[in-house]
Residue, then its C-alpha position, 0 to 999 in steps of 0.5 A: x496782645x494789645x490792649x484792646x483785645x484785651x478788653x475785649x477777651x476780659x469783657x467776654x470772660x465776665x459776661x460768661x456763665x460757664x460753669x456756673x451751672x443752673x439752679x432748677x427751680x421746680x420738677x420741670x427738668x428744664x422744660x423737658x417732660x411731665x411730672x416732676x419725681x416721687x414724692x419723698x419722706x422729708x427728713x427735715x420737720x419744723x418747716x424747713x424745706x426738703x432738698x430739691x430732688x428734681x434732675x434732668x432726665x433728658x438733656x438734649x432736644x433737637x440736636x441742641x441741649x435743652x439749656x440752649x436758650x439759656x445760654x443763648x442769653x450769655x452770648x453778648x458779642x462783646x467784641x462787636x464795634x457797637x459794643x465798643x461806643x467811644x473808641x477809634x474805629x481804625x483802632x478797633x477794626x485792626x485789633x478785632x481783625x487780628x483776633x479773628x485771624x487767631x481764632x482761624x487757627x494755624x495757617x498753612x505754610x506759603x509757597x510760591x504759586x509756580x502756575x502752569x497752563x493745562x489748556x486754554x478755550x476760545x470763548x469770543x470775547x474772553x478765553x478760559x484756561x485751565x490753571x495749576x498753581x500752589x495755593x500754599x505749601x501742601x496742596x497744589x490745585x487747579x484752577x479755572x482763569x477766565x481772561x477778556x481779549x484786549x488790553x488789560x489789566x482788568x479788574x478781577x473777581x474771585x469766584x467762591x463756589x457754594x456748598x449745595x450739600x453738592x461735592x462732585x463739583x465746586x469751581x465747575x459752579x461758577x465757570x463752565x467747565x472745560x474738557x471734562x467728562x460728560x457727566x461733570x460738565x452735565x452736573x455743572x449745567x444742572x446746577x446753574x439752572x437749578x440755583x443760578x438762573x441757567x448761566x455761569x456768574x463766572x462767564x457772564x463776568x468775563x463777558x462784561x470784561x472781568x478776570x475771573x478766577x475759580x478754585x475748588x475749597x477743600x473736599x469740592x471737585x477736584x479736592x473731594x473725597x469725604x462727599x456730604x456724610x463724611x464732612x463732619x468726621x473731616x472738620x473732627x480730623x482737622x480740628x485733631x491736627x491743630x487747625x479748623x476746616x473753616x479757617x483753613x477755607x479762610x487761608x485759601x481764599x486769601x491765597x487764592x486772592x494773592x494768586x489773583x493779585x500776582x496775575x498781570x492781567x490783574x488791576x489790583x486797584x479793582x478786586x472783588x469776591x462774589x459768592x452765592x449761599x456758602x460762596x456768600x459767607x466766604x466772600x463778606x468774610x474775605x473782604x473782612x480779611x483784606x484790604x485788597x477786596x474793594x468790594x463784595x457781592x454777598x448773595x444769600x448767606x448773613x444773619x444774626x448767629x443767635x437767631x439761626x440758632x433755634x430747632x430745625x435751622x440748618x446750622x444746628x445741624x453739624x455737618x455744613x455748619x462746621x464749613x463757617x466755625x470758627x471755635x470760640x469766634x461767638x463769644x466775642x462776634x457776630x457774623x455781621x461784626x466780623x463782615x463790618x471789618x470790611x467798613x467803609x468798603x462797597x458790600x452788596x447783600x441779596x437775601x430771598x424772602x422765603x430763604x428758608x435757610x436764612x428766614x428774614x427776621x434773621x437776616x433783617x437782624x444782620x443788616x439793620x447790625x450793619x447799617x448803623x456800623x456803614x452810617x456811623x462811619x459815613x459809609x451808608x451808601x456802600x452798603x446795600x442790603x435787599x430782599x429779593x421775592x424767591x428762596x434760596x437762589x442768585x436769579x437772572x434779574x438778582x445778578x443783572x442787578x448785582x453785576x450792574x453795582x459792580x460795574x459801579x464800584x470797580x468804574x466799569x460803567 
């Protein structure tokens, strides 16, 4: 362990009050009921105070414990660069990626990617393959590979589907879908005009002349199998196996990314993630990963963690939530210290300004977190942060605008 990961550890262990309990001081069961307990005969005289014998009598709310503010208040993020004012940021951003890639717990063991051809599609400007590959030493998967006519290499992008609480589908949410039953491609249809403006990111992307590749995260599409109810019982099962399902959606993005780099068709110099809501977060967490991201489009997925954390927020909810956790992550980083590993590099963030899922105040948190990491490093202009009027959604006009910065960043102007 270096000795900067080992400031930042020691610096979350002193700020940390666990175990140290809380002293009560009245009947108010932490603000959880009325009245306090019965009145007792005092066993002490000459005005020396009884023993407090108030207890807590109901010790979670809201699917969150009635301390939770309290604890709250321990959370500082020690690990972030603004708390680390004075050091080398080079220094910082190597030794704090390292400590994330240790809280995603085990990698699964690599393989080579061995891809094979199941069909091919003529879409005018571009073709869509149907792919197989190994995205590591247990799992091989299918994969749609969208390649523009003419002379490559192309710069690329690496598709990341969203969660929707939607599992039938995954990949089939960023590419059209091609020889499947009716019924999958009419899911994947109705999902790009309920959340996507009607169109496919993926072929519009492969219009504009990008490699596009899409891959199912476990328990989507071809992967599926636990569905939404059984999402919460699967994180349970891989966290009893020595590994976590967010970190193991971690790992396969980055193979995902090495797959895509290894392609000939590929320009590694001009690599990119784009992703929407849960596609969103793996996209800013995969360009905090690798270098070999040059940018990312973020849409709808960044906050600060504390202030999604109150009653009612979809992330105090289990189930979805396990999808982003990486156990004991919080007490050194918050999710916007962990995307500005990705600093100086090109990040595009859209939010809605009714995304009930990330309100504004906690997205404003995240970027204004942001913003100052960029401008210290004299990289306030690769990063744009921008509120959008709608929810929850990656419109036309949001990916007209995010397509177009693309081009920007990768020279396709």
């Amino acid at each position: 362990m270096t000795r900067l990961r080992m400031i930042f550890l020691m610096a979350a262990l002193a700020g940390s009050t666990w175990g140290q309990g809380t002293l009560l001081p009245d009947a108010s069961f932490q603000g959880i009921g009325a009245g306090s307990a019965p009145d007792l005969p005092s066993q002490h005289t000459g005005g020396t105070p009884a023993p407090d014998t108030t207890f807590q009598h109901i010790g979670v709310t809201a699917d969150l414990p009635v301390f939770y503010a309290e604890v709250k208040q321990t959370v500082t993020f020690p690990g972030s660069w603004l708390a680390a004012s004075g050091r080398n940021f080079t220094e910082w951003r190597s030794a704090t990626r390292q400590i994330v890639f240790d809280h995603l717990l085990a990698e699964p063991p690599r393989a080579s990617f061995q891809p094979v051809t199941l069909a091919e599609e003529d879409r005018g400007s571009y073709t869509a393959r149907k792919v197989v590959f190994n995205l590591n030493g247990w799992s091989r998967v299918l994969g749609y590979l969208l390649v523009p006519k003419g002379e490559g290499p192309f710069p690329a992008v690496l598709l990341l589907h969203d969660h929707g609480a939607r599992f039938d589908i995954g990949k089939e949410k960023m590419v059209r879908p091609l020889q499947v039953d009716p019924a999958r491609l009419q899911a994947a249809e109705e999902w790009v005009r309920g959340g996507y403006g009607g169109r496919f990111v993926g072929d519009e992307l492969a219009r504009r002349g990008y490699l596009c590749l899409a891959v199912d995260a476990l328990n989507w599409g071809d992967r599926g199998g636990a569905g939404k109810e059984g999402q919460q019982a699967l994180a349970s099962n891989l966290f009893n196996l020595g590994i976590s399902l967010a970190g193991l959606v971690a790992w396969e993005d980055l193979a995902a990314l090495r797959f895509l780099s290894s392609l000939p068709e590929a320009d590694t110099t001009r690599i990119a993630a784009i992703g929407h809501s849960f596609g969103s977060y793996r996209a800013w967490q995969l360009a905090a990963l690798s270098e070999k991201i040059r940018a990312a489009v973020c849409i709808c997925w960044m906050a600060g963690r504390m202030e999604l954390m109150v009653p009612g927020n979809n992330l105090t909810k289990g189930q979805s939530s396990y999808t982003t956790l990486h156990p004991g992550l919080t007490r050194l980083l918050d999710y916007p210290d962990v995307a500005s590993l990705a600093c100086p590099r090109a990040l595009l963030f859209f939010n809605g300004e009714d995304d009930h899922l990330f309100p504004q105040p906690a997205a404003r948190a995240a970027f204004d977190k942001m913003r100052r990491i960029w401008e210290e490093q004299g990289a306030g202009d690769r990063l744009v942060t921008r509120f959008w009027p709608g929810g929850h959604q990656f419109s036309r006009e949001m990916q007209e605008a995010a397509f177009d910065w693309l081009d920007g960043q990768l020279g396709r102007r």
